[in-house]
C-alpha positions in Angstrom: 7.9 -71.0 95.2 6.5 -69.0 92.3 7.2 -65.0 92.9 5.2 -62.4 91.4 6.6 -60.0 89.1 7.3 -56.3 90.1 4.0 -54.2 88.6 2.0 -57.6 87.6 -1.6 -57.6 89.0 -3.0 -60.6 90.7 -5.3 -61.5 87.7 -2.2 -61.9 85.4 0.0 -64.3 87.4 0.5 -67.9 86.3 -1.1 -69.3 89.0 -4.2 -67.4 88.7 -4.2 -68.3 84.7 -3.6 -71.6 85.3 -7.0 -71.3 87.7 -9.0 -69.9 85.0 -7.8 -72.2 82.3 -9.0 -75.1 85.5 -12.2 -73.6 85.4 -12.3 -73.3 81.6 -11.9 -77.0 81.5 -14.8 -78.0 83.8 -17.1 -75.4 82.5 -16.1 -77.3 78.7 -16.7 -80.3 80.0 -19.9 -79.2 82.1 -21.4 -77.9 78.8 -20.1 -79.9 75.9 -20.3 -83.0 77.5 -22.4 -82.4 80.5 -23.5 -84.5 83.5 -26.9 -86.3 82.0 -23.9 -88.0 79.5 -24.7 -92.1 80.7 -21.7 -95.0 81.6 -20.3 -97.1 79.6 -19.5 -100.7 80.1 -16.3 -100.2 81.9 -17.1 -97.2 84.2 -20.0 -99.7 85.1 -17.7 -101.8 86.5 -15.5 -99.4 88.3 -18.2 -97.8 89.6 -20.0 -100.8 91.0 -17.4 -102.0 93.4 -18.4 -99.8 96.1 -21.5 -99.1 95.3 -24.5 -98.9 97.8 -26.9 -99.9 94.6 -26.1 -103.7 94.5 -23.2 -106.2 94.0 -19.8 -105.5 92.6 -19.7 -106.6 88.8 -16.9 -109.3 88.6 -13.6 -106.9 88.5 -10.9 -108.2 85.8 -7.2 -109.4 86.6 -6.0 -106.0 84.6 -7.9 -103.6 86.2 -6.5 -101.2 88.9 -8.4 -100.0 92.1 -7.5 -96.7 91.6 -10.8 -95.9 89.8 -13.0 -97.3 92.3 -11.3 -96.0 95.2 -11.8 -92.0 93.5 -15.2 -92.9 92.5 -16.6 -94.2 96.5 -16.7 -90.7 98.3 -19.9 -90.7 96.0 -21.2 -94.1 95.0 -21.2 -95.3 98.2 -23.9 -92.7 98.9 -25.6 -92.3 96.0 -26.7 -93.8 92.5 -27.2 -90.5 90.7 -24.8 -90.3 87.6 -25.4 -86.5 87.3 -23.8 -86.6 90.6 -21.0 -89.0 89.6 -20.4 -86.8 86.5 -20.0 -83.3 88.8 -18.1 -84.7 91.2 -15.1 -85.8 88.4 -15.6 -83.5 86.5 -14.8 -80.6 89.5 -12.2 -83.2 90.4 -10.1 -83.4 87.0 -10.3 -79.8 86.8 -8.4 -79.8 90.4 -6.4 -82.2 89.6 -5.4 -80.3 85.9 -4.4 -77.1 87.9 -2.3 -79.0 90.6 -0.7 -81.4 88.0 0.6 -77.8 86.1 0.8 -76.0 89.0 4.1 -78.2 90.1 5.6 -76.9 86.8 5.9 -73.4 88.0 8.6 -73.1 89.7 10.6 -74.7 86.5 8.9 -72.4 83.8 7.3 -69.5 85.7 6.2 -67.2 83.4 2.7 -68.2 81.5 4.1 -70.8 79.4 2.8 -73.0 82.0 -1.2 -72.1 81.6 -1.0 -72.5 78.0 0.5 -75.4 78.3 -2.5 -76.7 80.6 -5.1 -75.4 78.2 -3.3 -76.7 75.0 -3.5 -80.2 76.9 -7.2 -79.4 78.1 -8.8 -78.4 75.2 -8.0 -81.9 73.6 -10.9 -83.9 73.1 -10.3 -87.2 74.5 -9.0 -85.2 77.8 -12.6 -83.0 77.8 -14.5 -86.7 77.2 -12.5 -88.0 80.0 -12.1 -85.6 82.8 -16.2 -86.4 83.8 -15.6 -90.4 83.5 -15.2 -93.0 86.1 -11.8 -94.2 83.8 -8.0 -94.4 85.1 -6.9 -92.8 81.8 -7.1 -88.8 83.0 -5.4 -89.4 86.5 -2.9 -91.4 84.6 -2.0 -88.4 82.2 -2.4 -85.7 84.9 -0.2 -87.9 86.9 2.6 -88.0 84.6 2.5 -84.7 83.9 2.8 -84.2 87.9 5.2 -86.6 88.6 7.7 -85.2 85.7 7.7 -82.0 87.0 8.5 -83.7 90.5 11.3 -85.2 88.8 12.5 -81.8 87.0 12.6 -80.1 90.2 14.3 -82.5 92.5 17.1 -83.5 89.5 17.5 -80.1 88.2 20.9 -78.1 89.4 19.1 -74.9 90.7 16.2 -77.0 92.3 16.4 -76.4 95.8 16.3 -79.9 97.1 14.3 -81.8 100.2 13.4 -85.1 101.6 9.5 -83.7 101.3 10.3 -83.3 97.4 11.7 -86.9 97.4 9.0 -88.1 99.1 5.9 -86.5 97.5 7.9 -88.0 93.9 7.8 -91.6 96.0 4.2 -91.2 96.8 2.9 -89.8 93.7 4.7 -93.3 92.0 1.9 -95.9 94.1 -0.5 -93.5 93.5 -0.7 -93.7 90.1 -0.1 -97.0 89.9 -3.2 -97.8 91.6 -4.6 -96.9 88.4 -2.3 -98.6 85.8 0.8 -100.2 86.8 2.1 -100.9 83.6 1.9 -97.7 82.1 3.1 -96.0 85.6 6.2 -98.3 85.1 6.8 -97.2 81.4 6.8 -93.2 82.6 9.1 -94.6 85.7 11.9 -96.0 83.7 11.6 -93.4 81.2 12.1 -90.5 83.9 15.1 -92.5 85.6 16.3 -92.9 81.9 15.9 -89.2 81.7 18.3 -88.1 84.5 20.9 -90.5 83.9 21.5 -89.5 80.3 20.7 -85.7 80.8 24.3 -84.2 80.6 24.9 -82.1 84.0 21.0 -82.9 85.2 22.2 -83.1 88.5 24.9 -84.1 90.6 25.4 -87.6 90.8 24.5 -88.0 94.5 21.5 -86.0 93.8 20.2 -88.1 90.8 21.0 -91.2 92.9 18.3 -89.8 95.4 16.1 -88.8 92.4 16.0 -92.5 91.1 15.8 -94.0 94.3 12.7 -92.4 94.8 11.6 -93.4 91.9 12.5 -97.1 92.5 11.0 -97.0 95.8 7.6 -96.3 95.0 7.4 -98.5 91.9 8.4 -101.3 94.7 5.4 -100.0 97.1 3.3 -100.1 94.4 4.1 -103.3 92.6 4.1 -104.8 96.3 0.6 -104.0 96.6 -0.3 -105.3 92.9 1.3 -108.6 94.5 -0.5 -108.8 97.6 -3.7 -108.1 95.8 -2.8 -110.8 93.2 -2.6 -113.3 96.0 -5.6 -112.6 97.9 -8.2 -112.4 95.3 -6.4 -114.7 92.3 -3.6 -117.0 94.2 -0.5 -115.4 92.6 1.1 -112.8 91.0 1.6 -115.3 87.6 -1.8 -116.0 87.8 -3.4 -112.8 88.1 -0.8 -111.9 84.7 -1.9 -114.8 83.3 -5.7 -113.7 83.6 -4.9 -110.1 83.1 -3.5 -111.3 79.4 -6.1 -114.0 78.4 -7.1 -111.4 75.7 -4.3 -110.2 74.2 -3.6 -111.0 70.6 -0.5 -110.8 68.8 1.6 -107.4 69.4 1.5 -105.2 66.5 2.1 -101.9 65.5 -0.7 -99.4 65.5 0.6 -96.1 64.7 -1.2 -95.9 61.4 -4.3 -97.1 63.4 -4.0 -94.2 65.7 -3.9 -91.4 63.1 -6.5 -92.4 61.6 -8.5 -92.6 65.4 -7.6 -88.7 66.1 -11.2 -87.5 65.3 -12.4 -90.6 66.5 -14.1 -92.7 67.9 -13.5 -93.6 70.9 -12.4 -97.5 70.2 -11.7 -98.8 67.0 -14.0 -101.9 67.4 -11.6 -103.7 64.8 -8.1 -102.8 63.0 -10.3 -101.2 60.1 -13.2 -99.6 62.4 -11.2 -96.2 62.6 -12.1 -94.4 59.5 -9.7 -92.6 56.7 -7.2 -90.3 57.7 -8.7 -87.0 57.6 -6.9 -84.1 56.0 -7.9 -81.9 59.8 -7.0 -84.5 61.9 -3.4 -85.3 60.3 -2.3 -81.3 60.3 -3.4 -80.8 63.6 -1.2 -84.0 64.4 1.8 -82.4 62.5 1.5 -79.1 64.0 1.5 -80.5 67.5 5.0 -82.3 67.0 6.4 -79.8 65.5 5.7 -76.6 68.2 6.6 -79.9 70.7 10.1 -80.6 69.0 10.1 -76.3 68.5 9.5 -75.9 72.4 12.2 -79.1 73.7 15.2 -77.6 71.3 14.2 -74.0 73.3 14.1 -75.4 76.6 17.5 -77.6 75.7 18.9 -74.2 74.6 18.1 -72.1 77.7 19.6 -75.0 80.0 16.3 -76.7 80.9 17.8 -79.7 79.5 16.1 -82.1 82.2 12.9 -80.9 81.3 13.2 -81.1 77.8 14.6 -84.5 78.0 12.4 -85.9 80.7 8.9 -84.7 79.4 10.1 -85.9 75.6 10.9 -89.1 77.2 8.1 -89.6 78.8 5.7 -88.5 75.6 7.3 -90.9 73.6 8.0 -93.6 76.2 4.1 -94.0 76.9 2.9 -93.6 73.5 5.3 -96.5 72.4 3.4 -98.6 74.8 0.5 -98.9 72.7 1.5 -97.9 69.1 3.0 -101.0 69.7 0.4 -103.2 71.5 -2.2 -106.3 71.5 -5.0 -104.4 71.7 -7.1 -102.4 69.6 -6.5 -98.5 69.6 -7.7 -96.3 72.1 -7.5 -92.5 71.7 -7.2 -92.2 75.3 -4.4 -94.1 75.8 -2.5 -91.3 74.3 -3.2 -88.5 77.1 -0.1 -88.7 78.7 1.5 -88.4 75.5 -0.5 -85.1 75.1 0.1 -83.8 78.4 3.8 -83.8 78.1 4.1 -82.8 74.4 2.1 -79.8 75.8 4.5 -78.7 77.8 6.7 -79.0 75.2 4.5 -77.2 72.5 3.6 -74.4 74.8 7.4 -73.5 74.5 7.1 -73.4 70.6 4.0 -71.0 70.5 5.6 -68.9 72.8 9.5 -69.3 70.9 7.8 -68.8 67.3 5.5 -65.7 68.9 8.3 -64.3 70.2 10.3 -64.2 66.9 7.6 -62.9 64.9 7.3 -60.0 67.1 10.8 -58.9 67.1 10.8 -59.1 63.3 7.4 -58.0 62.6 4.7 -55.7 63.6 3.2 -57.4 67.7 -0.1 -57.1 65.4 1.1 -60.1 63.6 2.1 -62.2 66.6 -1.3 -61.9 68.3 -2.5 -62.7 64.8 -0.1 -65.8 64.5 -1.5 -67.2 68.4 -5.2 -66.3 67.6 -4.1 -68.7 64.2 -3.0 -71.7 66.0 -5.8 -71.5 69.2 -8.3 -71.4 66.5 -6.6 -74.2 64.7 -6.5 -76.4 67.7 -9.8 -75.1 69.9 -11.8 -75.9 66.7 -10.9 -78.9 65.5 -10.9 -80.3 68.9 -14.2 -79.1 69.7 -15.9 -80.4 67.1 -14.4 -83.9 67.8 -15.4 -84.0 70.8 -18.8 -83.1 70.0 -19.1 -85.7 67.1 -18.0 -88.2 69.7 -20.4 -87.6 72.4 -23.1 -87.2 69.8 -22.1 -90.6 68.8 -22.3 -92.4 72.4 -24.8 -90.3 74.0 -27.7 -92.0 72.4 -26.7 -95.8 73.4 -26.0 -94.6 76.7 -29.7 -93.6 77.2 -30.7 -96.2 75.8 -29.2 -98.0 78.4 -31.1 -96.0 81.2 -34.3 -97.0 78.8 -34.0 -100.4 79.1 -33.6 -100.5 83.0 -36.5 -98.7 83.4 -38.2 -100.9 81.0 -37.3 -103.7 82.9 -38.0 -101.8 86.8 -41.6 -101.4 85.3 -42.0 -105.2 84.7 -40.6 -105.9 88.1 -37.8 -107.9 89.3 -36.6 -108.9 92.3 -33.0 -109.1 94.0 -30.4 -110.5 94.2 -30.2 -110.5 90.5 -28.3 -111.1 87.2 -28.3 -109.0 84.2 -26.8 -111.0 80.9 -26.6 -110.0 77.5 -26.1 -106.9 75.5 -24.9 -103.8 77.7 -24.9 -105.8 81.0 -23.1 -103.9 83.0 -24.4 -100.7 82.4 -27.9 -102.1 82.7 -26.7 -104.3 85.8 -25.4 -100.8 87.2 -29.1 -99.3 87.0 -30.6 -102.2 88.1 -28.3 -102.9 90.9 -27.4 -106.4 89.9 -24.4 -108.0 88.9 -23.9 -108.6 85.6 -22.1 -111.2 82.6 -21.9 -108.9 79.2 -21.9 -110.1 75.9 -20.1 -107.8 72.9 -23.4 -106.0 71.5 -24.6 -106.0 68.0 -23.8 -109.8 67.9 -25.6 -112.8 68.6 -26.2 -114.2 72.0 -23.4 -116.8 72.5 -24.5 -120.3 74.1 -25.8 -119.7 77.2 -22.5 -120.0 79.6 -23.6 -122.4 82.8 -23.1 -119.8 85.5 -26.6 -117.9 83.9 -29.3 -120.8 84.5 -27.0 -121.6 87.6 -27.4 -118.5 89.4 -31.4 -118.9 88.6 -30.8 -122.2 90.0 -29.9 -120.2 93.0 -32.3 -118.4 93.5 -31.3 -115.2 91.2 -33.8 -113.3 89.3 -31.8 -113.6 86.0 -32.6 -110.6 83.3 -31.1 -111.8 79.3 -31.4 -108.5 77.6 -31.0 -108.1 73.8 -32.5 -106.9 70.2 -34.1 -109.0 67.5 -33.7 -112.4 67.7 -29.9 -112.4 68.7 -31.1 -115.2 71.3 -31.6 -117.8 68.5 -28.4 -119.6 69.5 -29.6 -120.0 73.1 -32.5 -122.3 72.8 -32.6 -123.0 76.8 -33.8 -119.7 77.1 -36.9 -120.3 75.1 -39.4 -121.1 78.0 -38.3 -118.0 80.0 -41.0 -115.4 79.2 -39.9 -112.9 76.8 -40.9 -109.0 77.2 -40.5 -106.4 74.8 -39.0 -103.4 76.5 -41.0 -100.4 74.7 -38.9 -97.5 75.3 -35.8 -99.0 73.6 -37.8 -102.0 71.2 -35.1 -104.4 72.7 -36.2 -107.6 74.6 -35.7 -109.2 77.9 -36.1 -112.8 78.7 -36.6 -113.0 82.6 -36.1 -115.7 85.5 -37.8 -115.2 88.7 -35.4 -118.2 90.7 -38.1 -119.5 92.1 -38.4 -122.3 89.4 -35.3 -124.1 88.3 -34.6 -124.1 84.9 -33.7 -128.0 85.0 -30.0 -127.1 86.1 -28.3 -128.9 89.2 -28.5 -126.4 92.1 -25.2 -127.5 93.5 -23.6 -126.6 90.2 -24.4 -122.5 91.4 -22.1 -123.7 94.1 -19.8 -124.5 91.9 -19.1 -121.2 89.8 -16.1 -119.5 91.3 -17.5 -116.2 89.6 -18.9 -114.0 86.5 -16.4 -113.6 84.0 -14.6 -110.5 83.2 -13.3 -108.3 80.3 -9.9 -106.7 80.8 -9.9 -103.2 81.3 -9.5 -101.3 78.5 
């Protein structure tokens, strides 16, 4: 249990600074990104599977049910994204204060709150505290579980089975929202205590692991059962869950040049230059981290300094070296535990200057490197949302374009933007990757028209030229966003067999990304 220092006020302590950096966070995202920001294509799925709008958008081998199962208190009850968008936003900020808040008792002076607001002032973490996405709970989660870790190997930690079995717990919990990633940051902790010299005794660090073994079991025991019921195997559910990966590959270079942006690099080359901003900020961040883990190392924190570097590099190696295409995102945990780590080095550095200087040029050194990270980050996150926020109305255009028309349900929404329109629409949906040309049309679209489906192809130009059956289904321009939908009613068939909608096992998926 943190203690308060003799003569410190109440509005000074750690805990109530790492409150107000909490709020900080929710009021940045609240304002900078704010709640009218729209969904994108995979929140649309997420958010659909308990959803009282319509029917669950066809959920892919890789995704996790951790997501959906945060987002139902609300979309079970209500449709309103401005209500979706409050309710995770408040959340993250919650869940920022109690993922830091577990680092008190190892560091309890303020390095803590700094470290929270070094980690929440990053843009991708601002962009994703408000989204229906696995990626924040995943970071804040490591983060959390770390300093579980820290606590329960460390020598002066006093020890507990309720320790041990909050670390168990929070294990399946984050899994729920990516196994694989949860398994990366589990080895690397139990990696961490076993090569930490003196972490713990070695009946202690036995306990440690185990507990750390034990809920990776739970939680790959429920990845299996899930597998089963809904795909017939564990191997098959890994064989969907990879239909799209490429070739691994290393992405490092890819990722530096993705710091400002944007959000997915829709190929290898999509990411832009490396900006001159964006690479010094990138510098300075290792080195205050590698500045902060040789001071904790120094003062005996060598668990934590091992076990937070371990897991910072352990998850960002996942994906530097990966199939897919970058993701700033996939880096939060990464940023969340070089934070902790950095934190140390501001305060180390700040520290020095003001023994050997005036305390003038120590508050001038910190006021240097907050506006050196606040700014930057700021004004990526705005470019960003600048850049998405349009498309994402436009989304919410084109379904009310296409309510006006009038459509009835069940439905299907195919084409460009499916399942956020789908989402608004409350149908279920088969996307296509936008900007390109409609593929052929795949059978399950005329079949569930076949069915009895109202079917709704949505799109821009003439990017259904290479779907010629859809020529005699009337074609509507949709003012508010000059796209075009071609629509089905059901009630006629459009000349395909009606037992082949019997057929279809389901509406393909897109992995998670």
């Amino acid at each position: 249990m943190t203690t308060r220092a003799p003569g410190r006020t109440p509005w000074t302590t750690p805990v109530f600074l790492l409150a107000v950096v909490s709020l900080c966070y929710a009021v940045a995202q609240f304002s900078l990104v704010t709640t009218a920001f729209g969904i994108e294509w995979d929140e649309a799925v997420y958010i659909s599977q308990f959803s009282g709008n319509g029917a669950p958008i066809a959920f892919h081998a890789s995704r996790g049910w951790g997501t959906p199962l945060v987002v139902a208190p609300v979309v079970m009850f209500t449709d309103s994204i401005a209500v979706l968008r409050a309710y995770l936003m408040v959340l993250s900020a919650l869940l920022l204060f109690g993922a830091f808040r577990i680092w008190l008792p190892v560091r309890p002076g303020r390095t803590v709150p700094l470290a929270a607001a070094i980690f929440a002032a990053c843009w991708p973490a601002v962009l994703y505290g408000g989204e229906a996405m696995p990626n924040i709970f995943t970071a804040l989660g490591a983060v959390a579980l770390t300093g579980l870790v820290v606590r329960a190997a460390a020598p002066a930690a006093s020890r507990g089975r309720g320790l041990l079995a909050a670390t168990a717990g929070l294990v399946v919990l984050v899994a729920l929202f990516r196994p694989t990633d949860t398994t990366v940051i589990v080895l690397a902790l139990a990696a961490a205590v076993v090569l930490t010299p003196r972490a713990a005794a070695r009946r202690d660090s036995l306990a440690v692991i185990a507990a750390l073994g034990a809920g990776l079991a739970v939680a790959w025991g429920l990845w299996i059962v899930d597998a089963v019921r809904r795909y017939g195997g564990a191997a098959e559910r890994m064989e969907l869950a990879t239909e799209y990966f490429g070739p691994y590959r290393w992405l490092a270079g890819h990722y530096l040049r993705a710091l400002d942006g944007p959000v997915v690099c829709s190929t290898l080359d999509g990411c832009g230059p490396v900006t001159a901003g964006a690479a010094a900020w990138a510098a300075g961040f290792l080195l205050l981290a590698a500045a902060g883990s040789a001071l904790l190392w120094r003062r005996g924190l060598r668990l934590a300094a091992t076990a937070s570097a371990a897991v910072a590099a352990c998850a960002a190696g996942a994906y530097l070296y990966h199939p897919l295409l970058p993701h700033p995102r996939y880096l939060l945990p990464t940023y969340g535990l070089l934070a902790i780590a950095a934190a140390e080095g501001v305060v180390l550095l700040a520290a020095a200057l003001r023994r050997r200087a005036r305390a003038g040029c120590a508050l001038a050194f910190c006021a240097l490197l907050a506006a050196g990270h606040l700014f930057p980050q700021a004004g990526y996150l705005i470019d960003n949302v600048g850049r998405l926020a349009p498309g994402r109305a436009r989304d919410v255009a084109v379904a009310a374009d296409v309510k006006e028309i009038g459509y009835r349900r069940p439905c299907l929404v195919y084409g460009w933007h499916a399942p956020q329109i789908g989402h608004h629409l409350g149908c279920e949906a088969a996307g296509t990757s936008g900007g390109r040309p409609l593929p052929a049309t795949p059978a399950h679209v005329p079949a569930r028209a076949a069915s009895g489906y109202s079917v709704i192809v949505v799109y821009r130009g003439d990017a259904d030229r290479n779907a010629p059956d859809l020529a005699s289904w009337p074609r509507h321009r949709l003012p508010s966003s000059g796209w075009y939908a071609r629509m089905h009613d059901g009630r006629t068939g459009p000349g395909v067999p009606p037992d082949l909608a019997r057929r279809e096992s389901g509406l393909p998926g897109l992995p998670g990304l």
